[in-house]
C-alpha positions in Angstrom: -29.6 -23.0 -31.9 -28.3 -20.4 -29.5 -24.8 -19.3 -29.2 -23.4 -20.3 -25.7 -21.4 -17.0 -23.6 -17.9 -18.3 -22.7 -18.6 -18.2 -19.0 -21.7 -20.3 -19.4 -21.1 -23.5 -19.0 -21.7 -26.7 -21.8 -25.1 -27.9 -22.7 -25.8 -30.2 -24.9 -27.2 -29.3 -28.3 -28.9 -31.6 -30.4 -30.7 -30.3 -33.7 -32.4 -32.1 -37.0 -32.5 -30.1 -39.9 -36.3 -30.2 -39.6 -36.8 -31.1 -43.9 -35.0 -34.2 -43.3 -36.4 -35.1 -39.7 -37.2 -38.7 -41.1 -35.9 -39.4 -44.7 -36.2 -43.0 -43.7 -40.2 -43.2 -42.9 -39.5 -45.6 -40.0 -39.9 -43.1 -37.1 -36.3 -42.4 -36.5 -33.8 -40.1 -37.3 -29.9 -40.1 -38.2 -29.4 -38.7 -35.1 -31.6 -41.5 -33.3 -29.1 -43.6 -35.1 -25.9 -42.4 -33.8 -27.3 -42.1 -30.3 -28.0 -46.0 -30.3 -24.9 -46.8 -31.5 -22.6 -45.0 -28.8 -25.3 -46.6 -26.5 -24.4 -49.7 -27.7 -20.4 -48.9 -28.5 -19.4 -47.3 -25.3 -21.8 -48.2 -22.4 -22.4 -51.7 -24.0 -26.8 -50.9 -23.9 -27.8 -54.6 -25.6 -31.1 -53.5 -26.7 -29.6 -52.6 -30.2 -27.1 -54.9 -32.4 -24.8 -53.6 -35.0 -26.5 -55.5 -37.5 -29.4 -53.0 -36.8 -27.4 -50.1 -37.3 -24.7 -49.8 -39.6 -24.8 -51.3 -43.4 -23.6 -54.5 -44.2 -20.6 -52.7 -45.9 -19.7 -50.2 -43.5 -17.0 -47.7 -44.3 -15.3 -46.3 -41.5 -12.3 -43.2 -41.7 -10.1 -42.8 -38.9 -6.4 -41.5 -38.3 -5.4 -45.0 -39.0 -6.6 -45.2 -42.1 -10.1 -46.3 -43.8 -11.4 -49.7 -43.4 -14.2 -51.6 -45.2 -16.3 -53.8 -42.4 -19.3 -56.0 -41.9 -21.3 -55.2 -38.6 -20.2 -58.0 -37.0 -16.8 -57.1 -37.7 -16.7 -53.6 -36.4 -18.6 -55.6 -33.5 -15.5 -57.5 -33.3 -13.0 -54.0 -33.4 -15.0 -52.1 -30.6 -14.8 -55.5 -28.6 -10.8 -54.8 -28.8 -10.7 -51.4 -28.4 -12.8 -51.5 -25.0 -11.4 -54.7 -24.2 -9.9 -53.2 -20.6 -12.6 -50.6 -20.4 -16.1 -50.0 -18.7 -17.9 -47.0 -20.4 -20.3 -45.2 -18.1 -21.6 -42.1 -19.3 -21.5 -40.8 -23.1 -22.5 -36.7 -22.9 -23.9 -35.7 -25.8 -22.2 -32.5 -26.5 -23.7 -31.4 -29.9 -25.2 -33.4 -32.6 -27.1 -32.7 -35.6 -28.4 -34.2 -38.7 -28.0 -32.0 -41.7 -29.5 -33.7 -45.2 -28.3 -37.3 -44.9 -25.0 -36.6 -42.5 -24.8 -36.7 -39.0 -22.3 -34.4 -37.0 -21.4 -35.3 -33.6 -19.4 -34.3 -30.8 -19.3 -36.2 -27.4 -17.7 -37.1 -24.4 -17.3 -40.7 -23.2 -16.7 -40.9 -19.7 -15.2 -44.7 -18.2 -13.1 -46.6 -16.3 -9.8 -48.2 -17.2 -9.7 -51.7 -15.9 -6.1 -52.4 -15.6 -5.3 -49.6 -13.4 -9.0 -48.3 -12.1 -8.4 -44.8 -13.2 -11.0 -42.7 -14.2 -10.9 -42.2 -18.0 -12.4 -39.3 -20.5 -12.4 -39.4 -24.2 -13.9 -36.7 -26.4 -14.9 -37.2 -30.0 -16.1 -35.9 -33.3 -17.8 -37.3 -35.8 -19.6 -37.0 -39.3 -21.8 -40.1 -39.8 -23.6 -40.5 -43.3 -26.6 -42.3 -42.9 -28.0 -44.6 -46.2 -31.2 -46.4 -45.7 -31.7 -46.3 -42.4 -28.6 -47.1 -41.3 -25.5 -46.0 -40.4 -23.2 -46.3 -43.9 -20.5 -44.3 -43.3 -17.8 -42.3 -40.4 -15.3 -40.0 -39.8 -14.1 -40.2 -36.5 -11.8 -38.6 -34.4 -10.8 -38.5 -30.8 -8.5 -37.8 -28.1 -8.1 -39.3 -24.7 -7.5 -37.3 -21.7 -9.5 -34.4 -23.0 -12.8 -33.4 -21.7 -14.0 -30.4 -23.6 -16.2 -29.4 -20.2 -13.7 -28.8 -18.1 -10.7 -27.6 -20.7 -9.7 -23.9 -20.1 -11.4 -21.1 -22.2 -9.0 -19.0 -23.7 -10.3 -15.2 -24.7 -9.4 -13.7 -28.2 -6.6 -10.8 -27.7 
């Protein structure tokens, strides 16, 4: 990986720590797994189903707290949670897999229904990965913020 100049603008970096580039012997990486499910998550891409991706006890950590769900029960949360949105673009704006964890950070570009406003959410993640599927996450985000066009700030 190469270190970015502040005045360059963001690329998107995507690595796999090449002696675990398919610990699952089916073709596809951890990394392959977290970019199908923020397909699926975010822009709604039905080529995948949860039940493909994530174990059937799927642990998930969040700033409300840590929950214990099936796939088609985190189905059933995301369908809440983007209840009165349209996702339209998720920028992948690093992700690598390192052993059997996945570290993420992404942009979700939408639009709110209810008012039609343009919305951005930015995110962070550490996804563990068990058997070829997605076992485990850490998530994080914050609306509003869209690490692209967020001021730089130089050390003193």
């Amino acid at each position: 990986m190469t270190e970015q100049s502040p005045t360059e603008p963001s690329q998107p970096v995507c690595g796999v720590d090449d002696s675990h580039s398919d610990p699952f012997g089916s073709g596809e990486t951890g990394v392959d797994l977290v970019l199908r499910l923020w397909n699926l998550v975010w822009l709604g891409e039905r080529s995948d189903t949860f039940e493909e991706l994530l174990t059937e006890s799927f642990v998930r950590h969040t700033r409300e707290g840590t929950t214990y769900q099936t796939p088609s029960g985190y189905r059933r949360s995301v369908g809440d949670a983007t209840r009165n949105t349209t996702g339209t673009e998720v920028r992948i704006d690093h992700i690598e897999q390192v052993g059997d964890h996945v570290y993420a950070r992404l942009t979700l570009l939408g639009v709110s229904l209810t008012t039609g406003d343009p919305m951005v959410i930015s995110t962070i993640g550490d996804y563990r990965i068990e058997g070829g599927r997605i076992a485990e996450s850490w998530m994080m985000h914050q609306p509003g913020l869209d690490w692209h066009t967020a001021p730089r700030r130089r050390r003193q």
